[in-house]
N, C-alpha and C positions, 0 to 999 in steps of 0.2 A: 067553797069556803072562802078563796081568797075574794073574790066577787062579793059576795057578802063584808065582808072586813074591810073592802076600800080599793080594791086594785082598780088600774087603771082600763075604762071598756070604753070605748070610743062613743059607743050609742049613749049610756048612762052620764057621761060627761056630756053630750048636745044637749040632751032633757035636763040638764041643771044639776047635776052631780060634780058639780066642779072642783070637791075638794080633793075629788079622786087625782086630783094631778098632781095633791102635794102626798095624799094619803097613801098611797101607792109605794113611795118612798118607804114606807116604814112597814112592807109586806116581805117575806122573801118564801120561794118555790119550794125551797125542800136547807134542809142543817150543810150542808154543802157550800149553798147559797149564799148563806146568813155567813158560816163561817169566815166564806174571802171577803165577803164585805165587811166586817168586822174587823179584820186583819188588816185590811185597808186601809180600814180609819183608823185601828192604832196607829200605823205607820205613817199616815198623813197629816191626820189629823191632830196628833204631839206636834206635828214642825208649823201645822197652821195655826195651831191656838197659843203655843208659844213665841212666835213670832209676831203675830199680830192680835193676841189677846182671847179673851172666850167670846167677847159680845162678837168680835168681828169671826171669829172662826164662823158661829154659830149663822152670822152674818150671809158668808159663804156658804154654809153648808143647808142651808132652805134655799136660799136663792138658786143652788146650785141644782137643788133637789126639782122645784118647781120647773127651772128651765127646761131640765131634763124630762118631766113630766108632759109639757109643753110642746116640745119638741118631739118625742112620740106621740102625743095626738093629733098634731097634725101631720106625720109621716108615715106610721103604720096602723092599720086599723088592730093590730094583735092585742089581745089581752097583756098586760104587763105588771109587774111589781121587782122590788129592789132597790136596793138603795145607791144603785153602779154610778146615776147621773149625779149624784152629792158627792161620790167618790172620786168621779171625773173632775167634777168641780174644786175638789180639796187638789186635787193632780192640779188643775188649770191654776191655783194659784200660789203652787210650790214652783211652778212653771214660770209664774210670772214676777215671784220674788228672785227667783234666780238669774231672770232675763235683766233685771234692773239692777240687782245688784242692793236687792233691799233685803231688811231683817235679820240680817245673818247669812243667807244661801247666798252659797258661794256661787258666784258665775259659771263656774265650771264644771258645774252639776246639771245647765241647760240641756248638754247633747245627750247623756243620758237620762232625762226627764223626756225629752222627746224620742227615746229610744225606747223607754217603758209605753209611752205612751202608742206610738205605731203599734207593738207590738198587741197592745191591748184592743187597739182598733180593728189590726187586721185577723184576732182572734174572732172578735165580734162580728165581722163580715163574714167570717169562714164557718159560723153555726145559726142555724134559720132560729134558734131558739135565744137567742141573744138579744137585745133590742139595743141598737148601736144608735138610734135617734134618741134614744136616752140618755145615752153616753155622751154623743155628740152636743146634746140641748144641756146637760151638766157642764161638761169641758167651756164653752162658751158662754156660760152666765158664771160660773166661777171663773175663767179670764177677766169678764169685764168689769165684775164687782170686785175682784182682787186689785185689778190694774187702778180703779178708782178710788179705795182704799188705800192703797199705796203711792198714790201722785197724792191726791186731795188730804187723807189724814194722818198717814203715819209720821210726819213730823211736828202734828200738833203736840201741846201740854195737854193733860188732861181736863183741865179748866176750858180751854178751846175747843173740844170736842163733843157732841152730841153723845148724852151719855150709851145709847147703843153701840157707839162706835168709839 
């Protein structure tokens, strides 16, 4: 069924299935699944769309999704779906408002952002049903599109700004 619906198949993506990288994103395994990532993104997802807005949450949270799509296929051939690498990516730029000292996050919330974050890595290594190039392809496209939204726009006016952003 999820095959059907959009997950991510490694062969179906070479043949030209390639929405499957974003689609996959908006799949999850069983109510369990859905739940932590859900909870996730309440919790992330309020500090990234309040700090830096809906377009740019929204911004992050596909880019974030895709990368991580991305990044599972070209490292594991497994079948995949979830929304972990958009969650990663909301983590990667609560990560990065706190590292600069933007939005509101306080600096001091860095070491335990990367204390959540280990710990969620080394869960995902420690279970063959996990897909951590997911995670890892999230975490890193939400870094570098958070980090370039927060040098480059967060101190435009909104006149100055591309309205997606």
């Amino acid at each position: 069924m999820l095959i059907r619906y959009g997950a991510k198949v490694n062969e179906l993506i070479v043949e030209g299935e390639l929405y499957r990288l974003l689609s996959s994103a908006f799949l999850h395994g069983d109510f369990t699944h859905i739940l932590f990532n859900m909870y996730a993104l309440f919790a992330l997802g309020k500090i990234v769309e309040e700090a830096m807005g809906t377009g740019r949450f929204l911004l992050v949270y596909f880019i974030s999704a895709l990368g991580g799509g991305v990044m599972s296929f070209l490292f594991t051939p497994n079948v995949s779906v979830g929304a972990s690498g958009a969650i990663f990516g909301l983590l990667g730029a609560v990560m990065m408002m706190a590292l600069l000292g933007k939005s509101g996050v306080n600096r001091r919330m860095f070491p335990r952002i990367l204390l959540l974050l280990f710990i969620n890595l080394f869960s995902g290594f420690s279970s063959s049903s996990i897909d951590n190039f997911g995670h890892i392809g999230g975490l890193l496209a939400g870094i570098l599109v958070s980090f370039a939204i927060l040098q480059f726009f967060s101190d435009k006016t909104e006149e100055d700004r591309p309205p997606f952003l």
